[in-house]
C-alpha positions in Angstrom: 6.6 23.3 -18.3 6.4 19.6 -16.7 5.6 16.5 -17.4 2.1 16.7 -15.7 1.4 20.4 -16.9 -1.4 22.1 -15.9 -3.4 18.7 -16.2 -6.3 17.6 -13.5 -8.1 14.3 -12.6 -10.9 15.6 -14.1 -9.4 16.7 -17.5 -7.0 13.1 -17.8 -10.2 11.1 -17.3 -12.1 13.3 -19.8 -9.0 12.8 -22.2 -8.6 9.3 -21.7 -12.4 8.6 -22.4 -11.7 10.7 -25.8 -8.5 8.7 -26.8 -9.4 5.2 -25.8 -13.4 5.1 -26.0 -14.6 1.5 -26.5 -11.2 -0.1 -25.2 -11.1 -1.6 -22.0 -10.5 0.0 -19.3 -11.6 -2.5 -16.4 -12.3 -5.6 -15.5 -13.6 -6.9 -12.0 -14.2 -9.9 -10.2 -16.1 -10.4 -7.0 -15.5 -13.1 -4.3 -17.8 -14.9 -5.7 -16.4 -15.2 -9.5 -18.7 -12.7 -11.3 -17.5 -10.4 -13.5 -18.4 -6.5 -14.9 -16.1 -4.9 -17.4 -16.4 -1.4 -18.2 -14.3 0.5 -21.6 -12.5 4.1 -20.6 -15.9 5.5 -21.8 -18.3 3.8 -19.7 -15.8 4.2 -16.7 -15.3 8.1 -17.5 -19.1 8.4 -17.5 -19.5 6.3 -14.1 -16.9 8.4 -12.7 -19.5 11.5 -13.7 -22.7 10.2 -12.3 -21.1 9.6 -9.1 -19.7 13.0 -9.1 -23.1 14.5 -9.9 -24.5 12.6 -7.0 -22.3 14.0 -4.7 -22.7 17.1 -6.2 -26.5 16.7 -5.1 -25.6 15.9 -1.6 -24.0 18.9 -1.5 -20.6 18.4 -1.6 -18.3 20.7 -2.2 -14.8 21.6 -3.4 -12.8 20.7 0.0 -15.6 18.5 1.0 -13.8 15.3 3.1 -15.7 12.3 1.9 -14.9 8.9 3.7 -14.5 5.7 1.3 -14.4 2.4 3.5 -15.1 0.0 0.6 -13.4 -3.2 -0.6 -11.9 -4.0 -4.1 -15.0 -2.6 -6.6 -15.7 -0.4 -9.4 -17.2 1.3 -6.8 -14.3 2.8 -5.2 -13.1 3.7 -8.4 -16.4 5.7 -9.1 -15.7 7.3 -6.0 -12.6 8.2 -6.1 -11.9 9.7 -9.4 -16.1 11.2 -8.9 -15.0 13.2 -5.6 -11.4 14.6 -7.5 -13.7 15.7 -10.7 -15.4 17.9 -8.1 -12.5 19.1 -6.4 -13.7 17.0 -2.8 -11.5 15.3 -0.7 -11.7 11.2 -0.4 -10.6 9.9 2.9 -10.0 6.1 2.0 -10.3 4.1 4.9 -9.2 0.7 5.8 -11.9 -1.9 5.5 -10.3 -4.4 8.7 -10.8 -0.7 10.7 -13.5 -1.6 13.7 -15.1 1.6 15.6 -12.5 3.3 17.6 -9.6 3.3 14.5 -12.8 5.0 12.5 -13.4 7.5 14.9 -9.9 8.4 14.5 -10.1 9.2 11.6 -13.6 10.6 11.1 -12.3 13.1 14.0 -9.5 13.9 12.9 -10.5 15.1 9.0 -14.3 16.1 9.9 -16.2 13.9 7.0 -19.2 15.4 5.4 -20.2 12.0 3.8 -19.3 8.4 4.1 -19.8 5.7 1.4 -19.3 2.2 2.6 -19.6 -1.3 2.2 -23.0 -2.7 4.2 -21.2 -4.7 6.6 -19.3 -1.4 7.9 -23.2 0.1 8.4 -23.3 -0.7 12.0 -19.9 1.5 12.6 -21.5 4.7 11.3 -24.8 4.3 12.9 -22.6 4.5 16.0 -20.9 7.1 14.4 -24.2 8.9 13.7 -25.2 8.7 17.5 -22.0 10.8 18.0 -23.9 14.6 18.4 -20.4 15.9 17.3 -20.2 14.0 13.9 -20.2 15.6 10.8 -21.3 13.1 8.5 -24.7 14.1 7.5 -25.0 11.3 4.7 -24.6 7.3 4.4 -24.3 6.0 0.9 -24.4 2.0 1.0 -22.6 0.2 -2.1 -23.1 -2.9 -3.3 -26.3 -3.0 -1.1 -27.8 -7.2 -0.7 -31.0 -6.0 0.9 -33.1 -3.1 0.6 -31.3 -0.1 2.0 -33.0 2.2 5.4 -34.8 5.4 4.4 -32.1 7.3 6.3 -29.3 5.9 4.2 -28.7 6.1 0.4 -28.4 3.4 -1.9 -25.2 4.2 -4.1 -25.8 2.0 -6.9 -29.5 2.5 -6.9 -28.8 6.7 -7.1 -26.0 6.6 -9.6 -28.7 5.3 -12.5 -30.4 9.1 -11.5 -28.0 11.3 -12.8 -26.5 12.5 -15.7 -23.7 10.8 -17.4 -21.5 14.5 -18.1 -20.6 16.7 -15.3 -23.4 18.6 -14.7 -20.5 21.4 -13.1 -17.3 22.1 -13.4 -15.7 23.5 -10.8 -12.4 25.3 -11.1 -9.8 22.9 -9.3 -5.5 23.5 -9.5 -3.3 20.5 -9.8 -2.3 21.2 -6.3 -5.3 20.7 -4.9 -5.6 18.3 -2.4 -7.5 14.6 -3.9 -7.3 12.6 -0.5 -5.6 12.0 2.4 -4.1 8.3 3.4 -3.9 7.1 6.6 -0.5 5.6 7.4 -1.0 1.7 8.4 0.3 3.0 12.1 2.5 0.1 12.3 5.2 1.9 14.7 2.1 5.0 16.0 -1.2 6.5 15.5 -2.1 6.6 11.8 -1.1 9.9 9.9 -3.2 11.5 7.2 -1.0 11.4 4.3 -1.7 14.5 1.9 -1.9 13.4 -1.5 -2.7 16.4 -4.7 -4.3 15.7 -8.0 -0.6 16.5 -9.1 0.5 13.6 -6.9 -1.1 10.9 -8.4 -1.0 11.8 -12.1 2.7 11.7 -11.2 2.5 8.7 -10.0 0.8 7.4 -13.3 3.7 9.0 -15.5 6.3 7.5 -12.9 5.7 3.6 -12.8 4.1 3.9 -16.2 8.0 4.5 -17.0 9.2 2.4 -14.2 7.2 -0.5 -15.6 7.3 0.3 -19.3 3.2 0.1 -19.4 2.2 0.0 -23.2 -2.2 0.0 -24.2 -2.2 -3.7 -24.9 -1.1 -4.8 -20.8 -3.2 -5.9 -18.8 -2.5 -4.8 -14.9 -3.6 -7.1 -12.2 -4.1 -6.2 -8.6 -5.9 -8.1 -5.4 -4.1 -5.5 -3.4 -6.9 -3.6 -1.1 -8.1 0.0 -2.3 -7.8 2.1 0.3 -3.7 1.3 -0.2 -1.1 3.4 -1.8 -0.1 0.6 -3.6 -3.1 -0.3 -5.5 -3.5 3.5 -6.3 -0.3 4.7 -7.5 1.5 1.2 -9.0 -1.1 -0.3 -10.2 -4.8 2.1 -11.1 -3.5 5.6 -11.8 -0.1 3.7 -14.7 -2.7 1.4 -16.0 -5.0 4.4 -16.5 -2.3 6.9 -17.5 -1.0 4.0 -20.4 -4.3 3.2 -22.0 -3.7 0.0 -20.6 -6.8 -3.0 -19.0 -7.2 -2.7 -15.1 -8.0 -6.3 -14.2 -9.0 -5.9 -10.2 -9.8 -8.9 -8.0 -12.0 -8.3 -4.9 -10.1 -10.8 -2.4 -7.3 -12.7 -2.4 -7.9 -16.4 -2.8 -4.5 -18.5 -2.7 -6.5 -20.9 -4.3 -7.9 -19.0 -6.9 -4.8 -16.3 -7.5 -2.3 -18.3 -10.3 -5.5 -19.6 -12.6 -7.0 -15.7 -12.6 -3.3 -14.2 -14.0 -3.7 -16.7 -16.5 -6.5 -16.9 -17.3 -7.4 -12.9 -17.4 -4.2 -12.7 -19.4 -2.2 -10.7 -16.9 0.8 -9.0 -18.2 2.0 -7.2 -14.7 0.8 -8.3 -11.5 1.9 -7.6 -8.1 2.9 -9.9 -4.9 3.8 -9.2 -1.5 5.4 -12.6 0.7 2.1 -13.3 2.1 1.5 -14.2 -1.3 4.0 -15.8 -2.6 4.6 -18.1 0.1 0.5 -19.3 0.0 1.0 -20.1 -3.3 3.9 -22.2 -2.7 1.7 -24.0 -0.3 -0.9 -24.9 -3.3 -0.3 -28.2 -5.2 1.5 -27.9 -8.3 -0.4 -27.4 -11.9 1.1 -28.2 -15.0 -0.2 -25.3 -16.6 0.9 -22.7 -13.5 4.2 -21.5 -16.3 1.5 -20.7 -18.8 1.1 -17.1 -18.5 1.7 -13.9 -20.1 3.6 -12.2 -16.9 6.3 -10.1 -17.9 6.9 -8.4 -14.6 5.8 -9.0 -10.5 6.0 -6.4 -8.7 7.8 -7.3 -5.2 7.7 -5.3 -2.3 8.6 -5.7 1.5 11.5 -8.4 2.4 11.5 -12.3 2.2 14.3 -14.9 2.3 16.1 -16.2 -0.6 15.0 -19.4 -0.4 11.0 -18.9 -0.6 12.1 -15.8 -3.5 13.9 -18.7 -5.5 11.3 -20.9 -5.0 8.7 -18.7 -6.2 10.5 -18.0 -9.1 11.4 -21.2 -10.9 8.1 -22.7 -9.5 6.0 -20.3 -11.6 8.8 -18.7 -14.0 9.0 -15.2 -13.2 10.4 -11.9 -13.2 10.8 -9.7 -10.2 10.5 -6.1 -10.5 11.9 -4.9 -6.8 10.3 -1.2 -5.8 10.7 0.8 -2.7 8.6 3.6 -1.2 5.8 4.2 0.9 2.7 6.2 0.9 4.9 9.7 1.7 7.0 9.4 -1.1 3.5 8.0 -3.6 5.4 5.7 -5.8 7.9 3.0 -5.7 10.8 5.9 -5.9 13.8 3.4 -5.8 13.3 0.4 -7.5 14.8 -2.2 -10.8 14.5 0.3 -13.5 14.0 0.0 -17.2 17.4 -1.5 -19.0 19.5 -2.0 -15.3 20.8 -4.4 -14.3 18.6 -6.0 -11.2 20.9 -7.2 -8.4 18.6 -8.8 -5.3 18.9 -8.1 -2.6 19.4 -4.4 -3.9 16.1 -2.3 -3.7 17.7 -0.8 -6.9 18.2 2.9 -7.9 16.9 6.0 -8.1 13.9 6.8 -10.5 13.5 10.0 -12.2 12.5 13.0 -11.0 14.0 12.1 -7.4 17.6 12.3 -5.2 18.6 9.9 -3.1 21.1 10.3 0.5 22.5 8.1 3.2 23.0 10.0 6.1 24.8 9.1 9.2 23.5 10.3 12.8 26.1 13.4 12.8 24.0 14.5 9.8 26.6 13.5 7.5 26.4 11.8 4.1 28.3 8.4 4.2 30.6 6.5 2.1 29.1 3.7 -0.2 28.2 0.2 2.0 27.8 1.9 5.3 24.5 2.0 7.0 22.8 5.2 7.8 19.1 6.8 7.7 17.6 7.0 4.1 16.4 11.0 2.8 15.0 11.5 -0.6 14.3 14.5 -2.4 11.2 15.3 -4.2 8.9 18.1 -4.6 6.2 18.1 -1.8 2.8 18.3 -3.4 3.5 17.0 -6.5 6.6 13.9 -6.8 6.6 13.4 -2.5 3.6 14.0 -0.5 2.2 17.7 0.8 2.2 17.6 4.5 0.7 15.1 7.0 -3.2 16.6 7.5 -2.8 18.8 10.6 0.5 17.8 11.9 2.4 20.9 11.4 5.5 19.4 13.9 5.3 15.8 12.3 5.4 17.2 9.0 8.8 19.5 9.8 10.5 16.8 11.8 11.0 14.5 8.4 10.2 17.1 5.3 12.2 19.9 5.0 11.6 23.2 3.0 13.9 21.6 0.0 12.0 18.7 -0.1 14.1 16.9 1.8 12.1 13.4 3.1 13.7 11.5 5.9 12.3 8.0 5.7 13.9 6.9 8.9 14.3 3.9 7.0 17.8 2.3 7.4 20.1 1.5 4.3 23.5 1.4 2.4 23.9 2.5 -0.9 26.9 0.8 -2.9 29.7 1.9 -5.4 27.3 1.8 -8.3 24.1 3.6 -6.9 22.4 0.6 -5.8 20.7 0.6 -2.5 20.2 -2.2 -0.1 17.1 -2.1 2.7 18.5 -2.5 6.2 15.1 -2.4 8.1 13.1 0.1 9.5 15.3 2.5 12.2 12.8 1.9 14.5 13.3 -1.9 14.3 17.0 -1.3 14.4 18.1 -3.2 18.1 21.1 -2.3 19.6 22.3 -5.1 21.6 26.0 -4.5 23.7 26.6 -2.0 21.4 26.2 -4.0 18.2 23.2 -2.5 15.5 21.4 -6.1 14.9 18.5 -5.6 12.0 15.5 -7.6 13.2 14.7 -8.5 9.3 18.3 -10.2 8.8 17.8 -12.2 12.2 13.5 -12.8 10.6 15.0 -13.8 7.5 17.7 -16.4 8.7 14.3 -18.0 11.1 12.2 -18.1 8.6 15.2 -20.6 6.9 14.4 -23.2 9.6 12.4 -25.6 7.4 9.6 -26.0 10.5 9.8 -21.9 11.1 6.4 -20.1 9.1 7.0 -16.7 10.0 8.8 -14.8 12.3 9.5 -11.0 14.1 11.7 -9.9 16.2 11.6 -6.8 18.3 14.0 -5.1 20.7 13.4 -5.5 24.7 14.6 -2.7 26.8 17.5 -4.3 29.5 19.9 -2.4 31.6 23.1 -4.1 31.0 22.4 -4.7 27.2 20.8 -1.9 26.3 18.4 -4.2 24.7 18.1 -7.8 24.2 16.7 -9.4 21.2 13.1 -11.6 21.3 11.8 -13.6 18.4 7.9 -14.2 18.0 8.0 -17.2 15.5 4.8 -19.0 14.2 5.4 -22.9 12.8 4.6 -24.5 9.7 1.2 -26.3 10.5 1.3 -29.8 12.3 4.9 -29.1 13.0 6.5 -28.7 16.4 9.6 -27.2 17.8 10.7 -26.0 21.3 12.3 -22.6 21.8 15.5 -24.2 22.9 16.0 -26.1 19.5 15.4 -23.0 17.8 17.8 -20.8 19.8 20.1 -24.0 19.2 19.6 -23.2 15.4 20.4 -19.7 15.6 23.6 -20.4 17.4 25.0 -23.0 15.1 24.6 -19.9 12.1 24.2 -16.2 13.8 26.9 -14.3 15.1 26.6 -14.4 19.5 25.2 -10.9 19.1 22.2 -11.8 17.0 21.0 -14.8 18.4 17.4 -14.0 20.1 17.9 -13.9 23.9 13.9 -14.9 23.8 11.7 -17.3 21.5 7.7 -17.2 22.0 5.8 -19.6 19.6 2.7 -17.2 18.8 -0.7 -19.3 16.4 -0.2 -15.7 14.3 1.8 -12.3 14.0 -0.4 -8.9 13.9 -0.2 -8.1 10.5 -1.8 -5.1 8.5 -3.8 -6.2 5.2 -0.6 -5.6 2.9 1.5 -8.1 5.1 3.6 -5.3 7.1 3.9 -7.0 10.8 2.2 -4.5 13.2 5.6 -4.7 15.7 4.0 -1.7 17.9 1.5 -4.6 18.9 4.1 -7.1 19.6 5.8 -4.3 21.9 2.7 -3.6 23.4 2.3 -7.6 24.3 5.6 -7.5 25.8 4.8 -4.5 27.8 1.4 -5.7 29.0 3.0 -9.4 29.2 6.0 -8.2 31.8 3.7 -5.9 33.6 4.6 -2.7 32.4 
């Protein structure tokens, strides 16, 4: 017997709405400040009506449903509705125009899409398509009156019953969604994600964050993300604990709403941490209840120590990605936390560096990053019909290659190289584009920076630096390569500066490089 048991969505929400009742279970605030709470009870019997509703439309165990909706209740209802059923949500990005859609509504065959209004003139495309499968449109959080050929999903949900009106046999293993990659380095892949998978991941950061009833979780990160999911909904959920979910982002808005909801655990990624550094100083911004920020992706040591003693917190540093459903490696309960170490292994997982011979190296040398888990329920299933993707980095054991780059030291503590696909090899040196990022972004004029490899003949590749200023400041290319010189070894000193307004950036703040390649290709005429 394991830790998750037998257990499925449907039965944990059932069981939670027994235990917790009248406490809190979430509270939301839209873009425009108003608020709508809802207690484990109320949420559990949301979470019903939706799934009878779908249950209406026909939707059955296996069904694919599409969820392109923003920060709501809404999604939630969704979500958790589809699993009681044993249907499939397919969450999709809510910056995704037409053609990254299509994509996906190809590749997994949708039988119903629920969206936001503003996405309504995608699908109506969509629905010219004779080969699409969606045969209904549910519009949430509708302003206006919604079209007779679409449904109204607020509107419907007061029509139906508040308990299951039929339960349908449905195995831990069965799959809940599947979670397109951000595509940052390719085309997206569907990530295949079980009921078991995400009551894991509850159990998992639950542990990882020592969750107890009386926290109070806050998120603004976007829904359709494996963050927001599994390190923030399903632990809060799991613990008992208050989901406190923003709709947007506002750097204005973001420090007063953790203290003033009361946050206990909140997350930040450097796009936020470094907008809030640009917001005037309050005197009441250390008045908070954070005991823990969670802290993904990398940033330089002097905007991380600023951050800290400007608002007088605690980092909590987690590594993973939406393959591996929780922040697997990461500052666990009672260890010491050394940054920049991504820290060590949770429970339930293994942990290898491997060289390219296929050898395991010795601690502090750099190699390719494979974890071990158990696919389907502590790593991901497959990737959704990509038999060969899914055997190139998963292997029978459960073996996970990351292709993420790293070193792992004496004591078990792992450091984050960058990405092996970011990795340039310049005259035969390895040069990690974050390390040379990180020193730019020093330059007290520099904003933000990438660097990508560029293919040369004699170099093997050279080294370019896309760098955005601070606003109203100016500096020339030269002056910055000058910088880079006085500091960087030869070999690591961009052979290249462009001064770009912006980088391509996905919602979570991961810079979209395969675009920046793309530029350079299209830019040199290739």
């Amino acid at each position: 017997m394991d830790i998750i048991e037998q257990e499925n969505l449907r039965q944990m929400w059932d069981e939670l709405a027994k235990i917790n009742g009248n406490k809190k279970a979430l509270i939301f605030e839209d873009i425009l400040g108003f608020t709508r709470e809802y207690s484990y009870r109320e949420l559990n019997e949301m979470i019903n009506k939706a799934a009878n509703l779908f249950l209406s439309l026909d939707i059955k165990k296996g069904s694919k449903v599409i969820l392109q909706l923003r920060n709501s209740p809404e999604f939630l209802f969704s979500w958790f509705g589809l699993a009681k059923i044993g249907a499939i949500a397919v969450p999709v990005n809510a910056h995704y125009l037409y053609d990254e859609c299509s994509f996906i509504i190809k590749k997994c065959q949708p039988k119903l899409a629920i969206i936001e209004e503003d996405f309504l003139h995608i699908y109506e495309k969509v629905k010219e398509n004779n080969n699409s499968t969606i045969e209904h449109i549910l519009i949430s959080r509708a302003k206006k009156e919604v079209k007779n050929e679409f449904i109204d999903f607020n509107k419907s949900l007061n029509n139906y019953n508040n308990i299951l009106d039929e339960i349908i046999p449905i195995s831990n293993q069965d799959t809940a969604e599947i979670l397109f990659t951000s595509g940052t380095t390719s085309f997206p892949k569907g990530v295949v994600i079980t009921h078991y998978n995400l009551m894991f991941a509850g159990k998992f950061t639950s542990w990882q964050a020592s969750l107890q009833q009386d926290d109070r979780f806050l998120t603004v990160m976007p829904a359709w993300h494996i963050d927001f999911q599994c390190t923030v909904a399903m632990p809060t959920f799991v613990s008992g604990a208050t989901f406190v979910l923003l709709e947007k982002y506002s750097a204005r808005k973001f420090w007063n709403q953790v203290c003033v909801y009361k946050a206990t655990i909140t997350e930040c990624i450097p796009k936020i941490m470094c907008t809030l550094l640009m917001q005037p100083a309050k005197a009441w911004e250390k008045d908070h209840c954070l005991r823990e920020v969670f802290y993904y992706l990398n940033m330089c040591d002097k905007d991380k120590d600023a951050f800290i003693e400007r608002f007088n917190i605690k980092l909590l540093t987690s590594y993973g990605m939406s393959e591996t459903i929780v922040g697997l490696i990461g500052d666990r309960p009672g260890d010491e936390r050394k940054w920049p170490s991504i820290g060590k292994v949770g429970f339930g997982y293994e942990a290898k560096v491997i060289a390219c011979d296929g050898k395991e190296v010795n601690p502090n040398v750099i190699g390719d990053l494979y974890i071990k888990g158990i696919p389907g329920k502590t790593i991901f299933k497959e990737y959704y019909k990509e038999p060969e993707i899914t055997k190139e980095v998963l292997s029978d054991d459960g073996w996970f290659n990351t292709q993420d780059s790293v070193y792992v030291d004496e004591s078990g503590y792992f450091y984050f190289v960058d990405r092996k696909s970011n990795l340039i090899k310049n005259s035969g040196e390895n040069v990690s584009s974050i390390e040379v990022e990180n020193f730019l972004c020093s330059h007290p004029k520099i904003a933000e920076a990438a660097v990508i490899g560029v293919e040369d003949k004699i170099c093997n590749e050279l080294i370019k630096a896309f760098v955005v200023l601070k606003d109203k400041e100016q500096l020339s290319e030269d002056e910055i390569i000058d910088y880079c010189f006085n500091n960087l070894a030869k070999f690591k000193v961009p052979n290249e500066i462009e001064i770009l307004n912006s980088l391509p950036k996905t919602v979570t703040g991961k810079i979209k490089k395969n675009k920046l390649r793309e530029k350079e290709r299209i830019d040199n005429g290739n």
